[in-house]
C-alpha positions in Angstrom: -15.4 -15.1 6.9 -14.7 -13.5 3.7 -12.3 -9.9 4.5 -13.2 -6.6 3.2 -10.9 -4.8 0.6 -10.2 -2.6 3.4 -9.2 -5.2 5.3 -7.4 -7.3 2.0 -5.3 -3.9 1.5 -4.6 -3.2 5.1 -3.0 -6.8 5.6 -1.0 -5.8 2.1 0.6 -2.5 3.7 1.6 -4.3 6.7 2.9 -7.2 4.6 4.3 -5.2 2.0 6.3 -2.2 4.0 4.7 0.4 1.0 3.0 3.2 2.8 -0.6 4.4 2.0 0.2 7.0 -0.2 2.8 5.0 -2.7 0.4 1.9 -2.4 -2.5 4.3 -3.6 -0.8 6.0 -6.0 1.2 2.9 -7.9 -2.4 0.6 -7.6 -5.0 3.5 -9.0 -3.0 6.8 -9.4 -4.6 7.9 -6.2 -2.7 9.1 -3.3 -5.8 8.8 -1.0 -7.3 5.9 -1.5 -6.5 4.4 1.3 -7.3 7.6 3.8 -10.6 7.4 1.8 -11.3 4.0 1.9 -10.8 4.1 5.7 -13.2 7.2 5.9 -15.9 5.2 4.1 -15.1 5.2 0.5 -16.8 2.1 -1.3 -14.6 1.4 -4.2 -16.1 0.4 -8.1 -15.3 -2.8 -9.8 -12.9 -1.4 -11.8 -10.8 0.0 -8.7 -11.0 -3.4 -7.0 -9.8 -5.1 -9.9 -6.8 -3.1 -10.2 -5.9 -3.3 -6.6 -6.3 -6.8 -6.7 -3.8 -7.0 -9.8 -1.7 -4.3 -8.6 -1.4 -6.8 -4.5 -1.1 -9.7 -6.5 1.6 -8.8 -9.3 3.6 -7.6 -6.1 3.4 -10.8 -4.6 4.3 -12.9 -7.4 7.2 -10.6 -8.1 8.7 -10.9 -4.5 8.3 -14.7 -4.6 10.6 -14.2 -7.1 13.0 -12.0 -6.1 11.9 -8.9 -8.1 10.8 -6.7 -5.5 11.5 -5.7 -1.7 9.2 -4.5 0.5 9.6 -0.6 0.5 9.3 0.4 4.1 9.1 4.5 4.4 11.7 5.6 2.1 11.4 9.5 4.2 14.6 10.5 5.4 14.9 10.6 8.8 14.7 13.7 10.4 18.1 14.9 12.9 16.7 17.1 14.9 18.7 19.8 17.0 20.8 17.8 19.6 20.2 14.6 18.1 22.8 12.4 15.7 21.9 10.7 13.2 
């Protein structure tokens, strides 16, 4: 059975380590697409054909060796009572 972008771009964060809002912003200059596209959003051509570039250029640059996956680059928060 053939996946959904949704679906295609969910496996990617997991696979990846880039969270939503990065992934969004460096495929389309979106921060929400993904929140959207889980709320219903049905994405045009042109979208789709720069996520799909955007997944596959990131693959093809880890194979080799140009890229890590990101993970959430956030600091972590200490809070009172806690150590870092």
């Amino acid at each position: 059975m053939k996946q959904t972008l949704l679906q295609r771009v969910e496996a990617f964060l997991i696979e990846s380590a880039i969270p939503q809002s990065i992934f969004g912003r460096d495929a389309v200059r979106d921060p929400r697409l993904v929140a959207d596209l889980r709320d219903g959003r049905v994405a045009g051509l042109r979208v789709i054909c720069r996520i799909e570039h955007f997944m596959n250029k990131w693959r093809a640059d880890y194979r080799a060796g140009r890229v890590k996956p990101r993970g959430d680059r956030r600091r972590h928060i200490v809070r009172a009572g806690e150590q870092a």
